[in-house]
C-alpha positions as CSV (number, residue, x, y, z in Angstrom):
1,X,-2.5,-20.0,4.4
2,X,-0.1,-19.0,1.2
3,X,0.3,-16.2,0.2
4,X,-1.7,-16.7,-3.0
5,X,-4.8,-17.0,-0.5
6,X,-3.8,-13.9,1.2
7,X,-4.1,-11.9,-1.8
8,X,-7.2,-13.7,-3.0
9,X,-8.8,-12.8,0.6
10,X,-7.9,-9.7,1.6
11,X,-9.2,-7.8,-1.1
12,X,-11.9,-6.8,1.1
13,X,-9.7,-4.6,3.2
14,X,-10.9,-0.5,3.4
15,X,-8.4,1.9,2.1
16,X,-7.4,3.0,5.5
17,X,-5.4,-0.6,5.4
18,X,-4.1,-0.9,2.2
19,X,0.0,-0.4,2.5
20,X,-0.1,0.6,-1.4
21,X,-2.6,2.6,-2.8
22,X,-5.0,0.5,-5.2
23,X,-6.2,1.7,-8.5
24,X,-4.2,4.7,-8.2
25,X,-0.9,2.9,-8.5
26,X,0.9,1.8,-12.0
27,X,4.0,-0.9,-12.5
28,X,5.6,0.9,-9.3
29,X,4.1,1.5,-6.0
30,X,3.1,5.5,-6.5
31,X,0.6,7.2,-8.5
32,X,0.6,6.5,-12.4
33,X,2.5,3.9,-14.3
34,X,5.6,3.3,-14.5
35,X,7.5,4.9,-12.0
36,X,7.7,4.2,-8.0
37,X,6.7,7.5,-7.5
38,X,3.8,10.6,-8.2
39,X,3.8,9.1,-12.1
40,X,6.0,10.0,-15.1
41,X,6.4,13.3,-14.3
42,X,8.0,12.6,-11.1
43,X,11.1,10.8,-12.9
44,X,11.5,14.9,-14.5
45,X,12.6,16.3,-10.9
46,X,15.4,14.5,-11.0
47,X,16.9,12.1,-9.2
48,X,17.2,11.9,-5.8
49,X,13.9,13.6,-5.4
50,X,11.2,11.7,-3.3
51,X,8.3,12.0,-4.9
52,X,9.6,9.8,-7.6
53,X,12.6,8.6,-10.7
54,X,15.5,6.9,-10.1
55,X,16.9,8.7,-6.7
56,X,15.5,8.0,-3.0
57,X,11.8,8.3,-3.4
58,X,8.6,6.2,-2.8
59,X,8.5,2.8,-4.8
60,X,11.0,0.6,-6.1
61,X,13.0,3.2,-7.7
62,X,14.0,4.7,-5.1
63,X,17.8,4.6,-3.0
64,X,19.0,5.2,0.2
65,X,18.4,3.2,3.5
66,X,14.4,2.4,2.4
67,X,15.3,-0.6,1.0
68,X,16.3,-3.3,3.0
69,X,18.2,-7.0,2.7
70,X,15.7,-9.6,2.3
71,X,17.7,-10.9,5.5
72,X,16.4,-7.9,7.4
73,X,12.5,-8.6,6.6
74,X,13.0,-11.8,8.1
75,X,15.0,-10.6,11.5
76,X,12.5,-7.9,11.5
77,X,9.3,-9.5,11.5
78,X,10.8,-11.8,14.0
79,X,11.7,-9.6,16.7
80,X,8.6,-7.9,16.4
81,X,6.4,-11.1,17.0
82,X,9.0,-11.2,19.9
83,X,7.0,-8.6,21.5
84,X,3.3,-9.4,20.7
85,X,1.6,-11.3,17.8
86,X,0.7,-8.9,15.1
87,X,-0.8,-9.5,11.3
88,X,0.8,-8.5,8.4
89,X,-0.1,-4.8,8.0
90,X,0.3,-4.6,12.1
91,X,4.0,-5.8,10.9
92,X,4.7,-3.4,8.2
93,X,3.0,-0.4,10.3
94,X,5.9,-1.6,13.2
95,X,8.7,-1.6,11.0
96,X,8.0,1.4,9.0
97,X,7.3,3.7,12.7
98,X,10.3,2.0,14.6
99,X,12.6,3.2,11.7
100,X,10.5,6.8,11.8
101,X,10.1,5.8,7.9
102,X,13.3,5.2,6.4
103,X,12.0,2.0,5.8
104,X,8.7,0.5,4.6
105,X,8.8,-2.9,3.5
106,X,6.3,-3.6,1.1
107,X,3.3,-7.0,1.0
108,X,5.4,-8.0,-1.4
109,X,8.5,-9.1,0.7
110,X,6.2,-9.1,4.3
111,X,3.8,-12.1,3.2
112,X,6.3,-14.8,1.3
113,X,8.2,-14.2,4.7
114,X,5.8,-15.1,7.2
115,X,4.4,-17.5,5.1
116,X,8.5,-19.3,5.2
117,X,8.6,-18.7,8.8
118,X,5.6,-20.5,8.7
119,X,6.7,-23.5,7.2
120,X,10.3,-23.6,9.1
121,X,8.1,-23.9,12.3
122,X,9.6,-20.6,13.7
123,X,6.2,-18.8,13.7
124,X,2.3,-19.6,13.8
125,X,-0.5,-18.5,12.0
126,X,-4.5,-18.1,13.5
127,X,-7.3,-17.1,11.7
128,X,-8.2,-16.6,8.1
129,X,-7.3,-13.4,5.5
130,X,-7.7,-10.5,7.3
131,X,-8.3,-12.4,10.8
132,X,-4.3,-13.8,10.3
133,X,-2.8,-13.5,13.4
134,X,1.2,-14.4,14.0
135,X,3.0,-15.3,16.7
136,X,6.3,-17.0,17.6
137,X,6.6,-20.7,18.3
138,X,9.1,-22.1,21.2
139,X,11.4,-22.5,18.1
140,X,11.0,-19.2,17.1
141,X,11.4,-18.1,20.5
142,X,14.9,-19.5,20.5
143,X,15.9,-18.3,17.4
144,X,15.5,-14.7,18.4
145,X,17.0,-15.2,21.9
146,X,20.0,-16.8,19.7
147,X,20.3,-13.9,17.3
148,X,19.8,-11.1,19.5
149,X,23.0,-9.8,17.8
150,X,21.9,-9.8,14.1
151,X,18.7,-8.5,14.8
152,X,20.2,-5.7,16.8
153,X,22.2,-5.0,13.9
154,X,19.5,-5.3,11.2
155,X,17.8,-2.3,13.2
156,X,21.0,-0.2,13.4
157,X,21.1,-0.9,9.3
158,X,17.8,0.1,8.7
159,X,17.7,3.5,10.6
160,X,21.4,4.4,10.0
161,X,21.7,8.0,8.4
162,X,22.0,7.9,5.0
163,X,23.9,11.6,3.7
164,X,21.6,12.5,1.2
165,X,18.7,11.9,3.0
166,X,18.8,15.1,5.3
167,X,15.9,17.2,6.8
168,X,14.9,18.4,3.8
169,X,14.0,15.1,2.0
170,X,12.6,13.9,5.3
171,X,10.4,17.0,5.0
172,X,9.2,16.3,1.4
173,X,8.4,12.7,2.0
174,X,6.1,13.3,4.7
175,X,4.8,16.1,2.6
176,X,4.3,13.3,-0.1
177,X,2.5,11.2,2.5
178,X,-0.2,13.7,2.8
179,X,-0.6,14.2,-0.5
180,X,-1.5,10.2,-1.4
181,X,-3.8,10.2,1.6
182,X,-5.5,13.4,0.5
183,X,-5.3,11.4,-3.2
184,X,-8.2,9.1,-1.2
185,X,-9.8,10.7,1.9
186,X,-9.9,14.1,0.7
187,X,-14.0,15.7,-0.1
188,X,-13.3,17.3,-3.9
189,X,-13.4,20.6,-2.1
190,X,-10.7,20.1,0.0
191,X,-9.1,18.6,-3.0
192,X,-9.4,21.8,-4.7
193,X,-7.9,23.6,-1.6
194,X,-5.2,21.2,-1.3
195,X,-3.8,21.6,-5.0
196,X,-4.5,25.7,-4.3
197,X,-1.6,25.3,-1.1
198,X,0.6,23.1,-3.5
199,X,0.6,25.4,-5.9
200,X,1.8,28.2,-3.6
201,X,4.7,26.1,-1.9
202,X,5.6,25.2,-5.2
203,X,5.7,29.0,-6.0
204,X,7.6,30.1,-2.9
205,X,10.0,27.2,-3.2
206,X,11.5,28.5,-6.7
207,X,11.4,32.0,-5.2
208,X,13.8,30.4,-2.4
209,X,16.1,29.3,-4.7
210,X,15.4,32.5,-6.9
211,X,17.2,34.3,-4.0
């Protein structure tokens, strides 16, 4: 399968399973167009705020340790299959909770790579769209057992500390997490609840920095 069938197929998926976030999303991966965050009026919190602009943040905007060598996709996605066969969003899901989120490689970078692991013979693919299954050939098996070094490293890489991302921006981007999932599971009523408890945190934090 290419990867021109995958996205031709898998358009079937819910929106539990999307990695981005569908009709929502603009130019970037985030909510309106544009930017790789909440929309335009993300780029006005400045940088370095993760909700969006040109600072760490959620899309392709953003700095810091989130995004990762092409090289590390690749060493990634092998040592995983390493330790089970997985599909592509099993993949991303394992990279992005064995990092605890610092990084999240997106379809974009996931899919050409298996499908060039495919065709070097390192990895093989089962099943259909959704159904894809991949798993590591005897080649493939070897390569990792070779590399054991540069995959180590390209772990250490993506989970090293960045400075500026400290408690409080790991805070705000799983705050931001919530918010796109509310964006799509929430009932209009607890929509309406939700923006009521965004308004007040957004209240108390400028009477933090008020202080």
């Amino acid at each position: 399968m290419n990867t021109h069938d995958f996205f031709e197929k898998d358009t079937t998926r819910t929106h539990h399973e999307r990695p981005e976030f569908g009709p929502f999303r603009g130019r970037g991966r985030g909510f309106g167009p544009g930017m790789g965050g909440f929309g335009a009026a993300a780029g006005a919190m400045g940088p370095g705020f993760p909700f969006g602009g040109p600072g760490m943040g959620f899309g392709p905007g953003r700095g810091g340790r989130g995004r990762a060598r092409k090289g590390d996709v690749r060493l990634a996605i092998l040592s995983l299959l390493g330790d089970a066969p997985a599909n592509g969003y099993g993949l991303m899901k394992s990279i992005a909770e064995r990092t605890e989120g610092a990084w999240r490689p997106s379809p974009g970078s996931v899919y050409p790579t298996l499908q060039q692991l495919v065709d070097e013979g390192l990895i093989a693919v089962t099943g259909e769209g959704r159904q894809s299954m991949y798993q590591l050939t005897d080649e493939g098996t070897a390569y990792v057992a070779e590399h054991g070094d540069e995959i180590a490293k390209a772990w250490g890489e993506a989970t090293e500390a960045d400075p500026r991302h400290d408690e409080f921006i790991g805070s705000a981007i799983k705050l931001a997490g919530v918010i796109k999932q509310f964006a799509f599971d929430a009932t209009p009523e607890q929509r309406s609840a939700g923006k009521d408890k965004l308004d007040e945190l957004r209240r108390a934090l400028y009477s933090i920095l008020a202080d």
